[in-house]
C-alpha positions in Angstrom: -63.8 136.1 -43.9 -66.9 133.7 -43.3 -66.5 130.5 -45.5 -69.4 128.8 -46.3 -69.1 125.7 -47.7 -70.6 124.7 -51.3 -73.0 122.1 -50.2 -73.5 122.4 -46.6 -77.1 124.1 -45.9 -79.0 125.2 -42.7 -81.0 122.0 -43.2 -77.9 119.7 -43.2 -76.8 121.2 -40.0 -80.2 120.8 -38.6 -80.8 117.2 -39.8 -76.9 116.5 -38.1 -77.5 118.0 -34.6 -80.9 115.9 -35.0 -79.1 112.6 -35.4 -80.8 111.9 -38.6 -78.1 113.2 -40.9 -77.4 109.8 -43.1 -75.1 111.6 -46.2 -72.6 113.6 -43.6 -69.7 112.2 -45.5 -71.3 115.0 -48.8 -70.5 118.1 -46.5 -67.5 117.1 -43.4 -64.0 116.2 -44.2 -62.2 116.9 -47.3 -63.9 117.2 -50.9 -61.9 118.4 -53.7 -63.4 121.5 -56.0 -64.5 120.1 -59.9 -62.9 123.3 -61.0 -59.4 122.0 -59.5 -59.4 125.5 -57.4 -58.3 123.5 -54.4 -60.6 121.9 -51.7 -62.4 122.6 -49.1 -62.3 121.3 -45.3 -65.1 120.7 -42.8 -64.8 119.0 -39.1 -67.4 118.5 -36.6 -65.0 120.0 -33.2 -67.9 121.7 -30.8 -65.4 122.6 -27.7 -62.6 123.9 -29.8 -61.0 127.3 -29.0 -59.5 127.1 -32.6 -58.9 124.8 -35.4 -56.2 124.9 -38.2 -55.7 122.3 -40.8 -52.1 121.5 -41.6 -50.5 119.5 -44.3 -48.4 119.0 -47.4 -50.0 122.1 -49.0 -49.2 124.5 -46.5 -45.8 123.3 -44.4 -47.8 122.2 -41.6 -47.9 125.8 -40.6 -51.0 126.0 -38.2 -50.8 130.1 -38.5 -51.1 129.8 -42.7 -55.5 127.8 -42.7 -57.4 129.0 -39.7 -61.0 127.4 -40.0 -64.2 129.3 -39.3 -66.8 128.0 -36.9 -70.5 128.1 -38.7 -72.6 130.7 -37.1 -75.4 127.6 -36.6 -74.1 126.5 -33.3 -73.3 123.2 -35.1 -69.9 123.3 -33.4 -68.4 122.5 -37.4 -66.0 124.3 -38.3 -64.7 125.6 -42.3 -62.3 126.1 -44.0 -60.9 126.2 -47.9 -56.9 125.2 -49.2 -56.7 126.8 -52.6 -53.9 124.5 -53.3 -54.7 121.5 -51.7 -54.6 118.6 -54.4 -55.3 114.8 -54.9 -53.1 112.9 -52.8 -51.7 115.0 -50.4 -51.4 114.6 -46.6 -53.3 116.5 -43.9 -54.9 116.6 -40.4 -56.4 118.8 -38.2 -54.2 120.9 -35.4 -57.5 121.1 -32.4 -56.6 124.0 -29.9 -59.5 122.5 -27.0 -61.1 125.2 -25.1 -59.8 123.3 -22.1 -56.8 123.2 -20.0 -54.8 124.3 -23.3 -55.3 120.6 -24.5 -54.0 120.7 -28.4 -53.3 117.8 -30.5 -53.4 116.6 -34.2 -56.4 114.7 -35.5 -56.7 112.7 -38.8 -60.2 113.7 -40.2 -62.8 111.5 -39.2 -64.3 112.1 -42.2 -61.3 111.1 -44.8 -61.9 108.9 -48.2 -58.2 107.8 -47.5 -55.4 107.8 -45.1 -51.6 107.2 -45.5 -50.2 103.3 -44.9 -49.6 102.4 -42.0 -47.8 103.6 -39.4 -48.4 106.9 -40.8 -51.6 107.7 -39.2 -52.1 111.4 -42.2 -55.2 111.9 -43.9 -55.3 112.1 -47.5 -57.0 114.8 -50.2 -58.8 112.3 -52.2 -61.3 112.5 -54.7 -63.9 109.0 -55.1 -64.4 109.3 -58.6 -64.6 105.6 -60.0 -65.7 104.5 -63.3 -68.2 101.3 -62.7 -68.9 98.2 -64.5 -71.1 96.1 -62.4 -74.1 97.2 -64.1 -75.7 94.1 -64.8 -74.5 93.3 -61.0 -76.3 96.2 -59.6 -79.5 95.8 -61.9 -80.2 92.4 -60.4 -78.8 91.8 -57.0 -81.6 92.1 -55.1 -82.4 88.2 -55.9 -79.0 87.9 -55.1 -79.2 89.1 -51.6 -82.7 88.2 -50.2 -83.7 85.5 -47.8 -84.9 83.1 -50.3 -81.7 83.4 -52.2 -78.8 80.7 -51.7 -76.5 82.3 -49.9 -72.7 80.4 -49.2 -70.5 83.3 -47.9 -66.7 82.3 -47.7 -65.2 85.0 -44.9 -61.8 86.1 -45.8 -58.7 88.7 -44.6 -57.2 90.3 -47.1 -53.9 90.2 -45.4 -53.8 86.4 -44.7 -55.5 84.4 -47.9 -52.7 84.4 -50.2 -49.5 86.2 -50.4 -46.8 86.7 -52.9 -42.8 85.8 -51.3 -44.3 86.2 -48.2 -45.8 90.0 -49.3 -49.1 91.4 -48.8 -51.0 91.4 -52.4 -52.8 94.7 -53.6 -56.8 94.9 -54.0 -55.9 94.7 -57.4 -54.3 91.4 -57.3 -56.8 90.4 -55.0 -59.4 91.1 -56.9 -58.4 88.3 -59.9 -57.1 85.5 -57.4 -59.9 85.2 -55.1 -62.9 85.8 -58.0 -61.3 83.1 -59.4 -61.0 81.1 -56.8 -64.5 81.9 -55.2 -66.1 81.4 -58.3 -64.6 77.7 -59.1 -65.5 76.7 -55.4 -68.9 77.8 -55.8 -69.3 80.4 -52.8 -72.2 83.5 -53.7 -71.1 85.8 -51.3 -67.3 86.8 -49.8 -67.2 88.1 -46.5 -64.2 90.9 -45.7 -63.0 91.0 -42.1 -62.8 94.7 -42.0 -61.0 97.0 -44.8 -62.0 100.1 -42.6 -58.4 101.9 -42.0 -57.1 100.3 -38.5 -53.7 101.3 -37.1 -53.0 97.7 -35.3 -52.9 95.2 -37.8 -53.4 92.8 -35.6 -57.1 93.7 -34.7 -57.7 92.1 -37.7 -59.3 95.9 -38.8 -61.7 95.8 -36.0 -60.2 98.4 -33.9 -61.4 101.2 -36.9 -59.9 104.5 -36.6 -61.3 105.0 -41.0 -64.9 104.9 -40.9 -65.1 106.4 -44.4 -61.2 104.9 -45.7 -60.3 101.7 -47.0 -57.0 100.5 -45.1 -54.3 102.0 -47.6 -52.2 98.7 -46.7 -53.6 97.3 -49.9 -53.7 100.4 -52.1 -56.2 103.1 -53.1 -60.0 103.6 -52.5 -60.2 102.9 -56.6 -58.5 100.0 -56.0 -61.0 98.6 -53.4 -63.6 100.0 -55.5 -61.9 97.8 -58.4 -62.0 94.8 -56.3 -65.7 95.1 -55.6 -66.7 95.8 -59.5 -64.5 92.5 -60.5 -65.9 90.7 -57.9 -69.7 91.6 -59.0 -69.1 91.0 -62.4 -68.1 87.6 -62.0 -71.2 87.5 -59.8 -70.0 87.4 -56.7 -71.7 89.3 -54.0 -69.2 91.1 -51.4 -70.1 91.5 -48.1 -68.1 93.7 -45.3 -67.5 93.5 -41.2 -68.6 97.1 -39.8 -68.2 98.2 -36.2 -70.6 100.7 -34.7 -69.4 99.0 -31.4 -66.6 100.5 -30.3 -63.1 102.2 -31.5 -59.6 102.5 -30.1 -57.8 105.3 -28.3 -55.2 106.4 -31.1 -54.4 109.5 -30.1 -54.8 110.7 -34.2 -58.6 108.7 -33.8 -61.5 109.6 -33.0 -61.0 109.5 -29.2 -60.9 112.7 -26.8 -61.5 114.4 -30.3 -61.4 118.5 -29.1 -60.6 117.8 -25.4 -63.8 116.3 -24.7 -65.3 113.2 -24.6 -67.1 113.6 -27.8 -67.6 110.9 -30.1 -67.3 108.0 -26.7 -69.2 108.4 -23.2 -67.5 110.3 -20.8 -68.3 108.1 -18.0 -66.1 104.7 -18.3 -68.5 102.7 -17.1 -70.1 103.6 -20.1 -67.3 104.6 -22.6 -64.9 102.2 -21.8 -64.7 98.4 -23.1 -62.8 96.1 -20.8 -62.7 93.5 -22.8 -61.4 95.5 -25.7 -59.2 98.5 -24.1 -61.2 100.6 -26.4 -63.8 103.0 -26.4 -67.2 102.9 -26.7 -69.3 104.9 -29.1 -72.0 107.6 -27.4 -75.1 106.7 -28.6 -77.7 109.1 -27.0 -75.4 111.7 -29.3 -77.3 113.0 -32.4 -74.2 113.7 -34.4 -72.6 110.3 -33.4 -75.3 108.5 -34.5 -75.5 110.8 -38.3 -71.6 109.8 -38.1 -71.9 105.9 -38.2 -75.6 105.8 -40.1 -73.0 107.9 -43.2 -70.2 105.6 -42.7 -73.0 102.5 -43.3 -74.3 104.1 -46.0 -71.3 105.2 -47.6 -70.0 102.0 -47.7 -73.3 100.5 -49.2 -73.6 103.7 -51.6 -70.0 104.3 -52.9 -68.1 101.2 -52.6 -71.8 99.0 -54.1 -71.4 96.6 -51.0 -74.2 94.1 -51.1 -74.3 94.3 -46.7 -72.8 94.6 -43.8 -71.8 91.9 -41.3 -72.5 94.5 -37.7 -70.1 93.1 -35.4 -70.2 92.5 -31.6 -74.0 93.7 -31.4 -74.6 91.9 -27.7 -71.6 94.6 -26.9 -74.0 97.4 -27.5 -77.3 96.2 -26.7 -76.4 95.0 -23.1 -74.4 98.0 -20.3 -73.3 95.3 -18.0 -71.6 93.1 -20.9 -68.1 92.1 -19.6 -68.9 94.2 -16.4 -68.9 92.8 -13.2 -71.1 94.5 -10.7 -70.7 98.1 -9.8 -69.2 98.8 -13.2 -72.0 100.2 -15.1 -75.0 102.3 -15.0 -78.3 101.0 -15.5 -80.8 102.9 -17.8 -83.5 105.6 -16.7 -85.9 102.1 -16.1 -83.5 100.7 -13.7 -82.3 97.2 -16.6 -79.6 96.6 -18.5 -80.5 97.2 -21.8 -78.4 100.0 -23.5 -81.7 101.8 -24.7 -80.0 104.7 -26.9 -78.2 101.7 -28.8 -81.2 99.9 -29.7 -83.1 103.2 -30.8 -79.4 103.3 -33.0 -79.9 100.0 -34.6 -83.3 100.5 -35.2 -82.3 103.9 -37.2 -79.4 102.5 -38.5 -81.4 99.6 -40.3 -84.3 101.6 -41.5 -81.7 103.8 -42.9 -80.4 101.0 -45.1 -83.4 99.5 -46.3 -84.7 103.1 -46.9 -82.2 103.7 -49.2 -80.4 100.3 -50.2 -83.0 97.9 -50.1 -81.3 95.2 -52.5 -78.7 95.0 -49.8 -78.8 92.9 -46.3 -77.8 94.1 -43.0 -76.8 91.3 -41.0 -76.0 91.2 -36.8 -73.1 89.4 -35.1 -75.4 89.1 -31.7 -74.2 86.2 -29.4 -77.1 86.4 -26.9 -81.1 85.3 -27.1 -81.8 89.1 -27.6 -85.5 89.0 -29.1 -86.5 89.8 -33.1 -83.2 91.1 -34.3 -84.4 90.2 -37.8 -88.2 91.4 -37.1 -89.3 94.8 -38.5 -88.7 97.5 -36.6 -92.4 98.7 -36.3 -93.1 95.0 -34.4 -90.3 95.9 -32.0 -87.5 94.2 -34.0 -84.3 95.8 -34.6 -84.5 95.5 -38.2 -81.7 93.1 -38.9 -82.1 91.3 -42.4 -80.3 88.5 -40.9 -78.7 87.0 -38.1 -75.4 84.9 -37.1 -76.6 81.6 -35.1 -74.0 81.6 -32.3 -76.4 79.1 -30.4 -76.0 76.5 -33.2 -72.2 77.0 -33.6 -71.6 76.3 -30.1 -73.9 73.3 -29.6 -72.3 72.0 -33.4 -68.9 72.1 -32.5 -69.2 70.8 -29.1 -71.2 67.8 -30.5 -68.6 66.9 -33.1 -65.3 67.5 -30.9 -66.8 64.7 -29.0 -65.4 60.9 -29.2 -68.5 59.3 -31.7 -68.7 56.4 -28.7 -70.1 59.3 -26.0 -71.9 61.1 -28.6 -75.5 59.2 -28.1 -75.7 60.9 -24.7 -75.4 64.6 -26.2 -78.2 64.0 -29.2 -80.1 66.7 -28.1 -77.0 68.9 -29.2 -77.9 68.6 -33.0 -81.4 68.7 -32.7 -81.7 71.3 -30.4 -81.2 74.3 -32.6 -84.3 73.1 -34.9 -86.0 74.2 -31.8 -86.0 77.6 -31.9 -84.3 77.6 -35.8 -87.2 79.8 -37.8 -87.3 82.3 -34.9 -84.7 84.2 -36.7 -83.2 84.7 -40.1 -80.0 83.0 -38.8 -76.4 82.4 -41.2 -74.6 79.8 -39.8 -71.1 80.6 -39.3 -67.9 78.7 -39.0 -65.8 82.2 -38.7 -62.6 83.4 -38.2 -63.7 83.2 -34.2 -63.4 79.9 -34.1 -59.8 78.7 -35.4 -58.3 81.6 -33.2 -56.5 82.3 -30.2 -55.9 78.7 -29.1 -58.8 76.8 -30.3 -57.2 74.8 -33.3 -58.4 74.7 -37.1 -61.6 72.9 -37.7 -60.0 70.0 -38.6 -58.0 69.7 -35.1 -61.5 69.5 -33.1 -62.5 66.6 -35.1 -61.6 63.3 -32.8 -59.8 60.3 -34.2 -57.3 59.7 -36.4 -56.9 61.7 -39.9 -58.9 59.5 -41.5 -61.9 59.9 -39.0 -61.2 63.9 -38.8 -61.9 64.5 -42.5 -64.8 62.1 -42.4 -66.1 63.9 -39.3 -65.5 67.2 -40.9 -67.0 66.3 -44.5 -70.1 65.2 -42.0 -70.1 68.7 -40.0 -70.1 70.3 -43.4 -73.0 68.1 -44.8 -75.3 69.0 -41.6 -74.8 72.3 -42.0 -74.9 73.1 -45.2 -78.5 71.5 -45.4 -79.6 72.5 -42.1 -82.1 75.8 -42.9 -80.2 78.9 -42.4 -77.9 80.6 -44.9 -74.2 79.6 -44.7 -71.0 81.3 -43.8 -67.1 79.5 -43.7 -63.4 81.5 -43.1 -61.0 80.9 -45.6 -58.8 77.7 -45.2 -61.4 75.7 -43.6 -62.6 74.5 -47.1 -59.5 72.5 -47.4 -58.9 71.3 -43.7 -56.1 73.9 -43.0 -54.4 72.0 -39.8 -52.7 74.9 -38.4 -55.1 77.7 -36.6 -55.2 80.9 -38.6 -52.9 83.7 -38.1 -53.0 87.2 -39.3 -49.1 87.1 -40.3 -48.8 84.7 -43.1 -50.5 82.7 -45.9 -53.1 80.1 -45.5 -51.4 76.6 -46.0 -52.2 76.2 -50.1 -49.5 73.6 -50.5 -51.9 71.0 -48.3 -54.4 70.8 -50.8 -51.6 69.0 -53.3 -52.6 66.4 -50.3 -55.4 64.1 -51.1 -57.6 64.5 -48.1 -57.8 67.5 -48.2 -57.5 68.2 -52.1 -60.9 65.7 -51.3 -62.6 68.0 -48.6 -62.3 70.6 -51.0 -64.0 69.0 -53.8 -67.1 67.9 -51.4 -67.4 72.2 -50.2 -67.4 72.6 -54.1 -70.5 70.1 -54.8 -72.1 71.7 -51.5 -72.5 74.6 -53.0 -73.0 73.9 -56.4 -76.3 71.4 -55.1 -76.8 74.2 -52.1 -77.5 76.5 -55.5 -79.3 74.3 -57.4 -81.8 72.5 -55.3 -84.2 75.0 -54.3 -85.0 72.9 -51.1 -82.0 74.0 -49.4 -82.3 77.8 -50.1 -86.0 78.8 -50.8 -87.4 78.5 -47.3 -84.1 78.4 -45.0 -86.2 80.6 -42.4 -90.0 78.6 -42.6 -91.2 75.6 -40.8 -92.5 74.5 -43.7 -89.2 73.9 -45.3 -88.3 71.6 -42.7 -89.7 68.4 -41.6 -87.7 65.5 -39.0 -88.5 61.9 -40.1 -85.7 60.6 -37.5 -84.3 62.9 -34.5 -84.5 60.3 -31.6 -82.0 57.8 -32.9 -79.9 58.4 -30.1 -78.3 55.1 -29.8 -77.2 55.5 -33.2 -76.0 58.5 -33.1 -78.2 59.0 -36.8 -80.0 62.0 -38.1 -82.8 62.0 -40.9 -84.8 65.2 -42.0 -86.1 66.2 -45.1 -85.3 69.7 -46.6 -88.6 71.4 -48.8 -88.9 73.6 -51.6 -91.4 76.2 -52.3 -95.0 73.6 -53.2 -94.7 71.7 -56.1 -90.9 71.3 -55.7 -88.6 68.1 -55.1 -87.8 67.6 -50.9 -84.6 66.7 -50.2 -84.1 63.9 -47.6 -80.9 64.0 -45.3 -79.2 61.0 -43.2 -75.9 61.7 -41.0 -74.5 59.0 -39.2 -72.1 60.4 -36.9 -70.4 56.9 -35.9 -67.6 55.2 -37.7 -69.8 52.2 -37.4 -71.5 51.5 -41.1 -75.5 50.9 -40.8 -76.9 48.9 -43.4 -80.5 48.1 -44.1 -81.4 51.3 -42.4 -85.2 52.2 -42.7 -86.4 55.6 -43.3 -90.1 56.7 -44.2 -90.1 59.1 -47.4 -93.1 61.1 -49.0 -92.7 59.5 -52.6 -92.5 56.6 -54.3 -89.9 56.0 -56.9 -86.1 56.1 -57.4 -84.7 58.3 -54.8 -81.4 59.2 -56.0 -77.9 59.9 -54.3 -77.2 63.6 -55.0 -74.0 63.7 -52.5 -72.4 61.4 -50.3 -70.0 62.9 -48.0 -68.1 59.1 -48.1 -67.1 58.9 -51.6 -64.0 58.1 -52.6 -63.5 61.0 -54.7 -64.0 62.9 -51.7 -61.3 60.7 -49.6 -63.9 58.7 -48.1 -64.0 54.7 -48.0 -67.2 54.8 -50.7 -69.9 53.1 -49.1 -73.3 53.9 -49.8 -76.3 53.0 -52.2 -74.8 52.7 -55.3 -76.2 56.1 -56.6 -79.6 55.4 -56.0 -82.3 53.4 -54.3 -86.1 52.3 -55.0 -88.6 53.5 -52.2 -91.1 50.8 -51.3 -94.9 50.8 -50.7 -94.6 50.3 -47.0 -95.5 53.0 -44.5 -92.9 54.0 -42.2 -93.6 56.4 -39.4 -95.9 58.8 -40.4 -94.5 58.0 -44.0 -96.7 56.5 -47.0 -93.3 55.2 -48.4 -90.0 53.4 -47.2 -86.6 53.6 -48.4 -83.6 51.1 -47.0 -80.2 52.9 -46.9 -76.7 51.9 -46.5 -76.0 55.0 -44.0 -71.4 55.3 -44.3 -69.4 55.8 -41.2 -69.0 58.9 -40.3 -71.1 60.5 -43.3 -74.0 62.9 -44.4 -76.2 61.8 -47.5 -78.6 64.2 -49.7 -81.0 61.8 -51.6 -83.5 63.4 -54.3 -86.9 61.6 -55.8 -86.3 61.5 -59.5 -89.9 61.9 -60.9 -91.3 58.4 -62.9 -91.0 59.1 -66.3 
């Protein structure tokens, strides 16, 4: 008997073998009938000899559901369980047409798997009830580049726990809106919640590109966690890897005995760095596979973006090769050419169909336009992760203030080339990893001096132009580098430093939203101007931050030595009381409260190319934001 299946038409099959297929998650894998008459089964397995799905509604019997291959030449193949029902575990027996390979596959295609270890998929229906309306309606101002955007990158597994146990979405969901909210962050961050098999790839070794891991409960309860989040206005974003995936033998790897999702080659499907395998992208179906999964996350679960990781991994064919291991491209370079036609795809894809959304690239090299349109040879990123800045940043401030005059040019630098990309700063989960210590440990100097040095770092950066990204714990000076397998260290912020570096990220973000000059034009010159960036010898740093016209400016001083400068001169645009928004020094903040006594009168006497002057008592160790407050 030929099964045909309710939704699947000749022009899906075309569109999928085309590579433009964006919805394939409506017609493969699993989708229960409305009527409750069972559900029916789809797999994309072009070299099988035979395909059977087995599971909890038939005994595992491979003899009792044969599937049917469509007559298309689509290599998919069909099938329908009469009594297959919400909940229940299956996968796919593949007999390979090749040296009598068989093994058992967990749908690539599944809305949910079993916990881990189990490695089953589940029958699984994604109907959710929604109540982010208002959310949805609106979040486009939410999410664009003139928007503040302060995106606090968490693991699920790792914020909080409960007697040392794993909380659910559910309880997630409350805890870190909360918590989010009070702190002032717009946007959280998930490392992935893709289904992974090895916890400890912190989910980026994805074997679920259409399942939320089942470690924390049901796809209703993710979908839970992203409707409480959104009403409380909080936009969620999610880490999504096209990259590469690992060799599970249940995955997606060696699928039906060929190579068929990953090169066949090694030098091509084989990540050395990783031990995982890399995705095929001159295939049209693999391609339609990971444009649905984007989608489907953006479209079922209402995520506001997706963080793409490891991007240089795909764009370059000799990255982490040495020479001999890879296989240049038909012009002879290195570029991975089917991989940027990919991206390109993949992006118009989104803002084709979620424009209110942002699609933003982990790339780690000086690859060219990755947030220019696509039609001006871009790859269409919305935004971009400045890994240039991170580097040169935390270099700078690991540095002993006394040696830091003679590395200046590793602050200002990155204003340099700063508007040539819609960059996100980010202080991620990459950095406090794997030996390199918590934020707080790279800081030189005693404990006072760290959190003085840190409050400072934070300053810069959260009114240097670029949106803004932090992982969990480094709000409150965690001392201890992050690890997967416990709780962050709460009980430190009953400690007053760092109960005091908490506070300051809280009024960071709350003046971050509320002055318009550190949000509206984070990726123009014009919302950027240096009054001092040669005081070397003082290791000081003034620039103003500007709004869209008619707005206040913003003027900025770090000193990054514990030496106090008083009577410092700085040229300023207006007249009038300039007054101290934030003063990373305060006491309340754990600092030893220097500074101008809230406010200070500019004067009528040019300075550099200035028509006015203010003299400011700079603190050790400190970043100031100073406002004009209009003459009444």
């Amino acid at each position: 008997m030929q099964v045909h299946h309710q939704h699947f038409s000749e022009q899906d099959s075309w569109l999928f073998r085309e590579g433009t297929h964006a919805r394939m998650h409506d017609n493969l894998g699993c989708h229960l009938h409305a009527d409750g008459s069972g559900a029916t089964f789809a797999v994309w397995a072009p070299n099988a000899e035979a395909v059977s799905v087995i599971g909890d509604f038939n005994g595992w019997d491979d003899s009792a559901l044969r599937m049917h291959p469509r007559p298309d030449g689509s290599g998919i193949w069909e099938a329908i369980a009469p009594k297959a029902a919400q909940g229940q575990v299956y996968k796919y027996r593949v007999f390979s047409r090749f040296n009598g390979y068989v093994v058992d596959k967990a749908d690539p295609f599944a809305f949910c798997s079993e916990a881990p270890p189990a490695t089953g998929s589940r029958v699984w229906s994604l109907a959710h009830e929604w109540h982010d309306g208002n959310w949805m309606a609106t979040r486009g101002a939410c999410n664009a580049l003139d928007a503040p955007m302060s995106v606090y990158e968490v693991h699920l597994g790792s914020w909080k726990r409960r007697d040392g146990e794993m909380l659910s979405y559910q309880e997630l969901a409350h805890r870190l809106a909360e918590y989010v909210s009070d702190m002032g962050f717009t946007h959280v961050e998930l490392m992935p919640v893709t289904e992974h098999p090895f916890y400890g790839s912190w989910g980026y070794q994805t074997t679920g590109y259409f399942a939320p891991t089942a470690r924390y409960g049901t796809p209703q309860d993710f979908m839970a966690f992203v409707d409480h989040l959104h009403q409380r206005g909080i936009g969620v974003l999610l880490d999504w890897v096209p990259s590469h995936f690992p060799t599970d033998e249940h995955g997606l790897g060696y699928f039906d005995g060929t190579h068929l999702f990953e090169h066949a080659d090694p030098r091509q499907g084989f990540h050395p760095e990783w031990n995982s395998s890399i995705f095929n992208y001159s295939r049209n179906e693999v391609r339609s596979f990971l444009i649905s999964s984007a989608l489907f996350w953006l479209e079922h679960y209402h995520l506001d973006g997706l963080r793409v990781d490891a991007v240089a991994s795909m764009l370059y064919l000799d990255y982490a090769r040495k020479h001999g291991e890879w296989i240049p491209n038909k012009n002879g370079g290195r570029e991975n050419l089917e991989a940027i036609e990919f991206l390109q795809d993949l992006n118009q894809a989104i803002y084709r169909e979620q424009p209110d959304t942002v699609p933003i690239a982990e790339e780690s090299t000086s690859w060219p336009l990755v947030t220019r349109p696509v039609d001006m040879g871009g790859l269409g990123f919305g935004m971009k992760w400045n890994m240039g800045w991170m580097h040169d940043t935390l270099k700078y401030f690991a540095k002993d203030p006394i040696h830091r005059k003679h590395h200046h040019n590793q602050l200002t630098f990155s204003l340099i080339y700063a508007f040539s990309e819609n960059f996100v700063l980010a202080l991620s989960h990459d950095e406090v990893v794997h030996g390199k210590g918590s934020l707080l440990n790279k800081m030189p100097g005693d404990s006072w001096q760290q959190f003085a040095n840190l409050r400072a770092l934070f300053g810069y950066m959260w009114t240097h132009p670029g949106k803004k990204l932090l992982f969990m714990g480094c709000e409150f000076g965690q001392r201890r580098e992050w690890t997967h397998d416990g709780e962050l260290e709460w009980w430190v912020t009953e400690q007053a430093e760092h109960a005091g570096l908490q506070a300051y990220v809280r009024q960071l973000n709350r003046v971050l939203r509320e002055e318009p000059a550190l949000h509206q034009l984070d990726f123009s010159p014009e919302g950027f101007e240096w009054l001092q960036a040669d005081e070397a010898e003082t290791s000081v740093f003034v620039f103003l931050r500007k709004p869209l016209a008619g707005g206040a400016p913003l003027l900025i001083a770090c000193n990054l030595t514990p030496m106090p400068r008083t009577n410092h001169c700085v040229g300023v645009p207006t007249g009038g009381v300039w007054r101290e928004l934030l003063n990373s020094d305060a006491k309340e903040f754990g600092g030893a409260g220097w500074g101008n006594l809230g406010s200070v009168q500019a004067a009528p006497l040019p300075e550099g190319l200035q028509p006015y002057s203010l003299t400011l008592t700079l603190p050790p160790l400190s970043t100031l934001i100073l406002r004009p407050i209009a003459n009444d």
